[in-house]
C-alpha positions as CSV (number, residue, x, y, z in Angstrom):
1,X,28.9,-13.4,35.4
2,X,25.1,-12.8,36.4
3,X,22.5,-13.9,34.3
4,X,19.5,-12.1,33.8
5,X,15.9,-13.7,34.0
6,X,15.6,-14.1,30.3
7,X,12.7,-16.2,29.3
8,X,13.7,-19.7,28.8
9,X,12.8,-19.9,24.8
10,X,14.4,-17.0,24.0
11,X,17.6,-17.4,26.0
12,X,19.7,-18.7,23.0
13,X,17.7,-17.0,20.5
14,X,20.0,-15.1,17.9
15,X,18.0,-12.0,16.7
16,X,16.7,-12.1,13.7
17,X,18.2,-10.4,10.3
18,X,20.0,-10.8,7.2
19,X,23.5,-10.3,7.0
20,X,24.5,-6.9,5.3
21,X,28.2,-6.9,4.4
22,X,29.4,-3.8,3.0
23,X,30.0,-5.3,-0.9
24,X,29.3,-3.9,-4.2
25,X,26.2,-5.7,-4.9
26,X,23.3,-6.6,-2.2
27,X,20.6,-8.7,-3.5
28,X,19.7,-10.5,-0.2
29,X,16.4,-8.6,1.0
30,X,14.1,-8.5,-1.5
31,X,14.7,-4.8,-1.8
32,X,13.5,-2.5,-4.5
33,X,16.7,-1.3,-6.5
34,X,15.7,1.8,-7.3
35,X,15.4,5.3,-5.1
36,X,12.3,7.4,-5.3
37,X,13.1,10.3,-7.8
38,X,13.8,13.8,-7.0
39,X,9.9,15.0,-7.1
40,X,8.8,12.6,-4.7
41,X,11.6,13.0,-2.8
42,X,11.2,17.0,-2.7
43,X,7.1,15.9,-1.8
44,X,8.4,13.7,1.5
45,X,10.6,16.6,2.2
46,X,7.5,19.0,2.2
47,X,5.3,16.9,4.2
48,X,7.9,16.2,7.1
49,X,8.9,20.1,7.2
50,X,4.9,20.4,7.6
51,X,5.1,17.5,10.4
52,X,8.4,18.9,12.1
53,X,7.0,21.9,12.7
54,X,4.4,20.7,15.0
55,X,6.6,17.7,16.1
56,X,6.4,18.8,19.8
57,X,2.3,17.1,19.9
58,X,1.9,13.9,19.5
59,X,0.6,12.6,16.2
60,X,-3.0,11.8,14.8
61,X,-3.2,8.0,16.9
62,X,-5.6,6.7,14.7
63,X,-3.7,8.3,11.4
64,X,-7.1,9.2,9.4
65,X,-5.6,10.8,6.1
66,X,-3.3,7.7,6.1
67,X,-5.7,4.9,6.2
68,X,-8.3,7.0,3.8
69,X,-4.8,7.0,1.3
70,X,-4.0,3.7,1.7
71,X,-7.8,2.6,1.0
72,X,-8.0,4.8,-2.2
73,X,-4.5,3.6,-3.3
74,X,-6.0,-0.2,-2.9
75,X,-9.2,0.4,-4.5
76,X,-7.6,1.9,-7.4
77,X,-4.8,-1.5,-7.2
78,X,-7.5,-4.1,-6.6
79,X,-10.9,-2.4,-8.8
80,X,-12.4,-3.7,-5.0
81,X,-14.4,-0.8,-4.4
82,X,-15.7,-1.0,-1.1
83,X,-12.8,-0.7,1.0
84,X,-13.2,2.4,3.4
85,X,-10.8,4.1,6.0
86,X,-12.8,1.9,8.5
87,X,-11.6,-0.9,7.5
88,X,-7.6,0.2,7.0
89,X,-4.6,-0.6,9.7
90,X,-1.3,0.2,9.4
91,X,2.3,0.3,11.7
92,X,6.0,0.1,11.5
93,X,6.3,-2.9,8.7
94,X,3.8,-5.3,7.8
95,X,5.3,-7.1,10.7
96,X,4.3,-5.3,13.3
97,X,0.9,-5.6,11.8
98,X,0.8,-9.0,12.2
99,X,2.5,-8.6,15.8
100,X,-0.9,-6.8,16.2
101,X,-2.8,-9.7,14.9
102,X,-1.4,-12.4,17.3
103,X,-1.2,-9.8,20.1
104,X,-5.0,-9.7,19.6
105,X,-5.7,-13.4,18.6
106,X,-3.1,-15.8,19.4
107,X,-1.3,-15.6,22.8
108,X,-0.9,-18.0,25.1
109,X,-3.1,-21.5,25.3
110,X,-3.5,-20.7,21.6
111,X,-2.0,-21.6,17.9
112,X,-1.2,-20.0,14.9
113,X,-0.1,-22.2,11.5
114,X,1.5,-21.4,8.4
115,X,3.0,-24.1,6.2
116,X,6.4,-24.1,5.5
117,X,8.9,-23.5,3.9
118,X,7.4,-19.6,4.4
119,X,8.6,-16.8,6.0
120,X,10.7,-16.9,8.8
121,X,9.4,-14.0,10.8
122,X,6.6,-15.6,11.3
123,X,7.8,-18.3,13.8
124,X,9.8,-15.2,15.7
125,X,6.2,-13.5,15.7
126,X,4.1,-16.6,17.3
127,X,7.2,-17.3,20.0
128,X,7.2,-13.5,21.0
129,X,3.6,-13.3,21.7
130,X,3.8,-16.5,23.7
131,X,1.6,-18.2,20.4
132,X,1.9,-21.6,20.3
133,X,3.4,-22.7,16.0
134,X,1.8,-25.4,14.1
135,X,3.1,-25.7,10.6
136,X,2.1,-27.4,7.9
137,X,4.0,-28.3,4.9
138,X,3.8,-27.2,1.2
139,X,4.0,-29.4,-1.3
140,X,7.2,-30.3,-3.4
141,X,6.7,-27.5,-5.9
142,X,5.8,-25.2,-3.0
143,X,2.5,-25.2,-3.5
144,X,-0.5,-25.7,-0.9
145,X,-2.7,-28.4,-1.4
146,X,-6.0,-27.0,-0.1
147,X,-7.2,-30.3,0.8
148,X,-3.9,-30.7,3.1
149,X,-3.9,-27.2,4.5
150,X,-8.2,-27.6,5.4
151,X,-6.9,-31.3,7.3
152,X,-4.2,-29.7,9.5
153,X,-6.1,-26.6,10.2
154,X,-9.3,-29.2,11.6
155,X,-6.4,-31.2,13.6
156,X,-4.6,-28.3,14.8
157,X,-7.6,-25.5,15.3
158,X,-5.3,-22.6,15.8
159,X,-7.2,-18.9,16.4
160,X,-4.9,-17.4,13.7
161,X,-3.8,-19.0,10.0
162,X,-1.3,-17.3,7.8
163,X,-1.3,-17.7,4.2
164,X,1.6,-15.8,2.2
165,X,0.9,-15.0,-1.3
166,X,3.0,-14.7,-2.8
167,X,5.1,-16.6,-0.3
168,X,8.6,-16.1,1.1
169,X,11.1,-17.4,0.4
170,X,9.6,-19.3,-2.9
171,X,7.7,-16.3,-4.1
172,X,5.3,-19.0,-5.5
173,X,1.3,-17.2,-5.2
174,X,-1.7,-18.5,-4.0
175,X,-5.2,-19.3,-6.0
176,X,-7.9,-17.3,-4.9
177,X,-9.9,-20.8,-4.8
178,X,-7.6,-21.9,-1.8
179,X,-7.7,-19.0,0.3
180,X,-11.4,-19.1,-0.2
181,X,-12.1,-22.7,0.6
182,X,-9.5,-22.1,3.4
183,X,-12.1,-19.1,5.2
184,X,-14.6,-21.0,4.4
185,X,-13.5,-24.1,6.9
186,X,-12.0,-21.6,9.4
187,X,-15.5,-19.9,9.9
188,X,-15.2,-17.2,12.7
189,X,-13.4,-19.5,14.5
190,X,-9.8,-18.7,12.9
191,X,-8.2,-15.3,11.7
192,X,-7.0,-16.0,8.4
193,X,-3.7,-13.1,7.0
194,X,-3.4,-13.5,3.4
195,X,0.1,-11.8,3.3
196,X,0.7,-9.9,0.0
197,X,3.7,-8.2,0.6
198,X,5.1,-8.8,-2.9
199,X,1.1,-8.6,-4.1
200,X,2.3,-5.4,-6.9
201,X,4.9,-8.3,-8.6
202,X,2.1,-10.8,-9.5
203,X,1.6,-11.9,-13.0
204,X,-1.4,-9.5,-14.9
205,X,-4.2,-10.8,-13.8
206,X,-3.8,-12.4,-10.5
207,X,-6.1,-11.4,-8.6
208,X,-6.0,-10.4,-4.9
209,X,-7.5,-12.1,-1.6
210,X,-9.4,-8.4,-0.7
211,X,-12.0,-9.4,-3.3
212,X,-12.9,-12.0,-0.8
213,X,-13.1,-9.3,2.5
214,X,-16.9,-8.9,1.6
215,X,-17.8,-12.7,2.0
216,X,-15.4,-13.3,5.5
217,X,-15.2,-10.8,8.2
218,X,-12.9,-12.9,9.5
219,X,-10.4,-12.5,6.5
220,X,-7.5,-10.1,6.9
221,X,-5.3,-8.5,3.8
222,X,-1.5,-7.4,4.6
223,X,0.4,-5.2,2.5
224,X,3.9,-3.3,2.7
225,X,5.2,-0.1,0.9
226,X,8.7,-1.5,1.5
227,X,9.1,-3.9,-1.9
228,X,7.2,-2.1,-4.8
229,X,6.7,1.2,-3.2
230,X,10.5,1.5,-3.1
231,X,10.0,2.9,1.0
232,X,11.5,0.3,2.7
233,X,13.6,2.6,5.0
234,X,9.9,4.4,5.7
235,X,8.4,1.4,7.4
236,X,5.1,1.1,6.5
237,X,3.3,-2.1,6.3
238,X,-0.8,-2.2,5.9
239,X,-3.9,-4.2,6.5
240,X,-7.5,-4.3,5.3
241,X,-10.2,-6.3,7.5
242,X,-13.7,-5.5,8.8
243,X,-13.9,-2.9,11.2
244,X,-14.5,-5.2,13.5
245,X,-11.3,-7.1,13.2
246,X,-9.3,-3.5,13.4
247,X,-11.2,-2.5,16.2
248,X,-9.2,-5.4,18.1
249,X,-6.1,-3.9,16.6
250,X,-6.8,-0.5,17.8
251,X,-6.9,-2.3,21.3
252,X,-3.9,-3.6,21.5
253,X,-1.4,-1.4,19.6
254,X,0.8,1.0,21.9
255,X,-0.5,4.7,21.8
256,X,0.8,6.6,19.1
257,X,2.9,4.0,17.6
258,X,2.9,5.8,13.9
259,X,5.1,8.5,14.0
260,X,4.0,12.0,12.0
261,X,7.1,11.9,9.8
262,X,6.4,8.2,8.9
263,X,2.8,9.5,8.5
264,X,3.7,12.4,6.2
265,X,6.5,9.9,4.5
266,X,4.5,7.3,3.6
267,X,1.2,10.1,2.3
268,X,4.0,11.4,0.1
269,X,5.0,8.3,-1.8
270,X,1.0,7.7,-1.8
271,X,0.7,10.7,-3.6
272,X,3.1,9.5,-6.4
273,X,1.8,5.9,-6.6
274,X,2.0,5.8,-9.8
275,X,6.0,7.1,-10.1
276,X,6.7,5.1,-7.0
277,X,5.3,1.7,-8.9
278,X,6.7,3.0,-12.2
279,X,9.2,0.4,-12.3
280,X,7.3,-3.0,-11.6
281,X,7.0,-3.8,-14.7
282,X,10.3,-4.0,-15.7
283,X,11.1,-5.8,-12.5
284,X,8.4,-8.3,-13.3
285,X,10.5,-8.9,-16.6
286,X,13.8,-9.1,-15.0
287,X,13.0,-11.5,-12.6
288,X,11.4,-13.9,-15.1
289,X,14.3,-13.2,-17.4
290,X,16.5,-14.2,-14.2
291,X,14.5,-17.2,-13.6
292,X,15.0,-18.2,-17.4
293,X,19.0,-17.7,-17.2
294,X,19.0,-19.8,-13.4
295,X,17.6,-22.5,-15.4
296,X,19.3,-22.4,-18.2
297,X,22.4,-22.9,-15.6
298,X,20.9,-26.4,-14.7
299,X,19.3,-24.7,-11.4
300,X,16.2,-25.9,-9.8
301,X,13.9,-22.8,-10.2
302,X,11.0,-22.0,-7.8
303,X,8.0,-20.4,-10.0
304,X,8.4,-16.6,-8.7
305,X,5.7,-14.2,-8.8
306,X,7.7,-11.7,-6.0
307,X,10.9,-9.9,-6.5
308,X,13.1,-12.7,-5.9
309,X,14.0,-16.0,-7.5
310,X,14.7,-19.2,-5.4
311,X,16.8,-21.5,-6.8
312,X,18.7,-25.0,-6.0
313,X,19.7,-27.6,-5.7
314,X,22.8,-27.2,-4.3
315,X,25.3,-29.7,-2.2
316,X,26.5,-27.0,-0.5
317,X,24.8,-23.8,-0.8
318,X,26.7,-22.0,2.1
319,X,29.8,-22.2,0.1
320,X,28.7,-21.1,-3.1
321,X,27.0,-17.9,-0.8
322,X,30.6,-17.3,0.5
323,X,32.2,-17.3,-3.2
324,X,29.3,-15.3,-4.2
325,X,30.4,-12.7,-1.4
326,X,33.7,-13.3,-2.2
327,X,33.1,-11.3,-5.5
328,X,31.4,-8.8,-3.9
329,X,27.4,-10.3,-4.5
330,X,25.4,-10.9,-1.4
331,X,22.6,-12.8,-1.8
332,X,20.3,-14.8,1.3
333,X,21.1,-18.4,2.3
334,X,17.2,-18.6,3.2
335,X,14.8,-21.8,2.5
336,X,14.7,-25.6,2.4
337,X,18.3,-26.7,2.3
338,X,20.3,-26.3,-1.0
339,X,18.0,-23.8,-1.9
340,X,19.3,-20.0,-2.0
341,X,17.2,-16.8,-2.5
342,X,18.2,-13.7,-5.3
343,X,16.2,-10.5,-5.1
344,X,15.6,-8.9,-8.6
345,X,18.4,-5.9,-8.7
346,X,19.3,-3.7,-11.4
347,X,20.1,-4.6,-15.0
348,X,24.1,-3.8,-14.0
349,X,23.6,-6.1,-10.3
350,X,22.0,-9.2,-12.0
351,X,23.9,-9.2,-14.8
352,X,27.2,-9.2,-12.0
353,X,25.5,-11.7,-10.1
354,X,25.0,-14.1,-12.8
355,X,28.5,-13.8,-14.1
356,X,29.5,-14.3,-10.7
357,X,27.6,-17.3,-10.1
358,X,28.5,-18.8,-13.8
359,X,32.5,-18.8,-12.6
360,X,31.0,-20.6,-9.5
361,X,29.5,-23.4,-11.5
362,X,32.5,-23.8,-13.7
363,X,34.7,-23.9,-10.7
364,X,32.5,-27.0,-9.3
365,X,32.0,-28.8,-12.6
């Protein structure tokens, strides 16, 4: 059989995803548990008639009402008031923001770190755009030791530092004192992504890294309506930066790359923010309330402030994942070894899950 010229680093590469087996319960990607209702569903299916109908141009490239949305919606999330349409990006998943980020800044000859354990996409990102990956470490309690993370960002001066928060797979947030004294070292000479994915789950009162946009242009924000906005079939991931820094992102994106019905989706579900994020709350309490029961069980718990719970230590955490699918619960086997990773599902799904996972322990005692 021929081979084909793959590169070399990716010629054993396994594509990357989570395993979705057809079972009763799935709490393996962090997903929101619960559909949009009927009116916002009946206000997407408005808006994409509206786009459909004029789906033979091509759509707005620089997606105006979306960005000015998304600012409002952050402004009104934050209280940071100065956030304009200027300084708004946005594309298919906050991944493929950041694939704009290292397409712009990282490439080849340079570095991007992170500081692991974090998310996993990130190391897929660096390696596709030829960026060279420099992690550090986080401390035992998954935290990041500002002094540690200033030290191997001096050693290793990458053009691009990624700071989750709160991070995947531990869920465990960042101080705003870290990320700040973080930009302060980088300077100009670093792009530093404060990822807040699961930013909506934070504990009351945490605040957010885009009250620090003002005081480093070189500071980018990333956000998702896939986990709290319940859209994760919609795609639609975020950033705010100074217009400079999006300028760069304009440059390298491919023309047209947000389609109008993922346009007119995702202004739909902004329209009924508040519905859409009606349920964080309760998912907030469920996932501490899971935490509490995990550790009740005798289970290392990670401090969450996402919608998931990480939780060890076990001696063989692949096997409890296969009894766990065994009784029809899929959960992710993601994270430092003997560590696996529960997204916050329904009353009725955690409740199964931790029934299953009590016979499990029983079984092992």
């Amino acid at each position: 059989m021929n081979r084909l010229p793959a590169r070399p680093e990716i010629a054993a590469a396994q594509p990357y995803g989570a395993p979705h087996p057809d079972v009763p319960v799935r709490l393996n990607v962090n997903e929101n548990p619960y559909p949009p209702p009927p009116e916002v569903v009946e206000s997407i299916v408005t808006r994409v008639r509206r786009a459909a109908a004029g789906a033979n141009r091509y759509p707005d490239r620089d997606f105006g009402e979306l960005r000015s949305a998304l600012a409002d919606y952050l402004i009104r999330e934050s209280g940071v008031v100065n956030i304009g349409p200027e300084m708004i990006w946005a594309a298919n998943g906050s991944n493929e923001v950041l694939l704009h980020v290292l397409q712009a800044f990282g490439g080849p000859g340079r570095t991007v770190v992170a500081f692991e354990p974090t998310y996993s996409m990130y190391h897929e990102i660096a390696r596709g755009t030829f960026t060279a990956w420099r992690p550090g470490r986080l401390e035992a309690d998954f935290s990041l030791d500002a002094a540690h993370g200033i030290r191997h960002i001096d050693k290793v001066k990458p053009t691009v530092v990624l700071l989750p928060s709160p991070n995947a797979p531990t869920g465990t947030p960042l101080p705003l004192a870290t990320i700040d004294a973080i930009a302060d070292q980088t300077g100009g000479r670093a792009v530093v992504v404060v990822d807040e994915a699961y930013a909506e789950f934070r504990r009351p009162g945490r605040p957010s890294a885009l009250q620090l946009l003002d005081k480093h242009p070189h500071l980018a924000v990333t956000r998702t309506m896939s986990k709290a906005f319940a859209a994760a079939g919609v795609r639609l991931g975020y950033l705010a930066a100074a217009p400079e820094l999006v300028g760069y992102l304009r440059t390298v994106r491919l023309p047209y790359h947000l389609s109008a019905i993922t346009q007119a989706t995702a202004l739909a579900a902004l329209d009924h923010a508040g519905t859409m994020l009606g349920q964080v709350a309760e998912l907030r309490e469920r996932r501490d309330r899971l935490a509490a029961a995990l550790a009740a069980m005798g289970f290392e718990v990670a401090a969450s402030e996402a919608n998931f719970v990480l939780f060890g230590r076990l001696a063989d955490r692949h096997s409890v994942w296969e009894q766990l699918l065994a009784r029809g619960v899929v959960i992710r086997e993601v994270g430092p070894a003997g560590w696996l990773r529960v997204s916050v599902g329904s009353e009725l799904e955690t409740l199964t899950f931790l029934r299953a996972l009590a016979e499990i322990r029983k079984e092992l005692e």
